[in-house]
C-alpha positions as CSV (number, residue, x, y, z in Angstrom):
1,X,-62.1,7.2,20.0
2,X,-61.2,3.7,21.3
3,X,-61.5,3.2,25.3
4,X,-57.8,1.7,26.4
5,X,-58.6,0.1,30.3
6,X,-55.1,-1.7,31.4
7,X,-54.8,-3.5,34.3
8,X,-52.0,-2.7,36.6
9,X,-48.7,-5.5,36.6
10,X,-45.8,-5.9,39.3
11,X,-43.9,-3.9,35.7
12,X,-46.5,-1.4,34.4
13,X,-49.4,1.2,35.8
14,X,-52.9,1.0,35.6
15,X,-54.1,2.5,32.6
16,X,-58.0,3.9,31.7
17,X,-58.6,6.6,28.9
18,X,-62.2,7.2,28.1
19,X,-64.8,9.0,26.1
20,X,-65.9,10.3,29.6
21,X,-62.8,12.6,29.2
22,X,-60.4,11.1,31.8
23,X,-57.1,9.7,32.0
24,X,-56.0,7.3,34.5
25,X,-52.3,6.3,35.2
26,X,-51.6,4.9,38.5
27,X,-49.0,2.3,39.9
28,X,-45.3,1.7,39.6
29,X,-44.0,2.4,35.7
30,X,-41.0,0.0,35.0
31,X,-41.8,-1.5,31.6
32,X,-39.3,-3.4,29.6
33,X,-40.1,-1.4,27.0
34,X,-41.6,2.4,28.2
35,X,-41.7,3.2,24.1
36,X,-44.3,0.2,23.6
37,X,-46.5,-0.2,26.4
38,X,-47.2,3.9,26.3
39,X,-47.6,4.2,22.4
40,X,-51.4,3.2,22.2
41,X,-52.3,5.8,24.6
42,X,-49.7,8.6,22.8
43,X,-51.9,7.7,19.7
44,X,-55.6,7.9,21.5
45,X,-53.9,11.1,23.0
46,X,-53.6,12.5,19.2
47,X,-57.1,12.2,18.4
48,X,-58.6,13.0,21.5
49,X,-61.4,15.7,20.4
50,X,-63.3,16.8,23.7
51,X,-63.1,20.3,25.0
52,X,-61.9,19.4,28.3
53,X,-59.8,16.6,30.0
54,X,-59.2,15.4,33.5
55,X,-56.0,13.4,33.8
56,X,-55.1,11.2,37.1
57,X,-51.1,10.6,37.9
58,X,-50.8,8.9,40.8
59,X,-47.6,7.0,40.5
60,X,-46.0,5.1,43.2
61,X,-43.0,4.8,41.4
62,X,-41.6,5.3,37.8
63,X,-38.4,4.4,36.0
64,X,-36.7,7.5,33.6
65,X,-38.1,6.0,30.2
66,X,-41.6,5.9,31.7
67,X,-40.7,8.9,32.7
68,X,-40.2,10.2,29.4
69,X,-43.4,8.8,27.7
70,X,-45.4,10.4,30.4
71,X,-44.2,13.8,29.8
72,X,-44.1,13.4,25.9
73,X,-47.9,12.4,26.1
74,X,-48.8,15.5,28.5
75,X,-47.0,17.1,26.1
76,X,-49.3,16.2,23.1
77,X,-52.6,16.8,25.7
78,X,-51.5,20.3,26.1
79,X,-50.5,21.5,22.6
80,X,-54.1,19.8,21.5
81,X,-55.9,22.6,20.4
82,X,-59.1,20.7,20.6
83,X,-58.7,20.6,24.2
84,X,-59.3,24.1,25.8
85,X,-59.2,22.8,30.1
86,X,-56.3,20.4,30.6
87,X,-56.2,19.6,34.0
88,X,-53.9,17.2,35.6
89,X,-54.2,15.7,39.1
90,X,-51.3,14.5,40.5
91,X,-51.6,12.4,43.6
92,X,-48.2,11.7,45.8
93,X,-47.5,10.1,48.9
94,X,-46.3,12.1,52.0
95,X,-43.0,12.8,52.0
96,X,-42.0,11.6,48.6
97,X,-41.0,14.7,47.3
98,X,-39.4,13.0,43.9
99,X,-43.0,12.4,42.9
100,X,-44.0,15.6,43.6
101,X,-41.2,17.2,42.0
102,X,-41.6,15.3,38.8
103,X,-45.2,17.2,38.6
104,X,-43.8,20.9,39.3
105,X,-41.1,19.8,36.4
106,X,-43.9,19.0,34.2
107,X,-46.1,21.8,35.2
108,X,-43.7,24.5,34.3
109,X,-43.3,22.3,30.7
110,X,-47.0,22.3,29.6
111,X,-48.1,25.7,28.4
112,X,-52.2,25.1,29.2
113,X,-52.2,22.3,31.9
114,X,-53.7,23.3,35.2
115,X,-52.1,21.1,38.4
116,X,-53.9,20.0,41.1
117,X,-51.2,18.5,43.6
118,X,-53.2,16.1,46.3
119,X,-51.1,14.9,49.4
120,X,-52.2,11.5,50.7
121,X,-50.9,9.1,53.8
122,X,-50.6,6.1,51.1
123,X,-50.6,5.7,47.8
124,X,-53.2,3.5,46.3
């Protein structure tokens, strides 16, 4: 499996998906096009072989297509059947309950997924 590290843009999160089995997505998702800038990971996502996985949202803001891509790749994490413990950390501000709803709508989408919701003062 190929490491993808992308560096955060004013447009597009910071991206890191390692052999250490983690995934990273943090920052404001607004790409031009949400289809292109998440299909690399979507296809590291398919291979991924480890038993277990830790995955990092902590999104400051997201547009609905980036929306989209991130729940289609969760998607593709949780029905890998190489991948017994899926667990997904997802970090939102205080008081933004959008973000936080986006990850109970997601949770009750994955089948295997275990969500860890973490409140902070600000996101960074």
């Amino acid at each position: 499996m190929e490491t993808i590290n992308i560096s955060a843009t004013n447009c597009t999160p910071e991206v890191y998906l390692g052999e250490d089995a983690k995934l990273v997505i943090r920052g404001r998702s607004l790409p031009e096009n949400a289809a292109k800038f998440y299909q690399p990971i979507i296809d590291q996502a398919e291979k991924f072989t480890m038993a277990s996985l830790m995955v990092e949202i902590n999104m400051e803001y997201m547009n609905s297509a980036s929306s989209k891509k991130i729940l289609h790749l969760l998607k593709i994490l949780d029905a890998n059947n190489n991948i017994k413990e899926l667990t997904i950390n997802w970090i939102y501000e205080t008081g933004d309950e959008d973000t936080l709803e986006h990850g109970q709508i997601y949770e009750e989408l994955l089948l295997k997924a275990h969500f860890r919701y973490h409140e902070c003062a600000e996101n960074s």
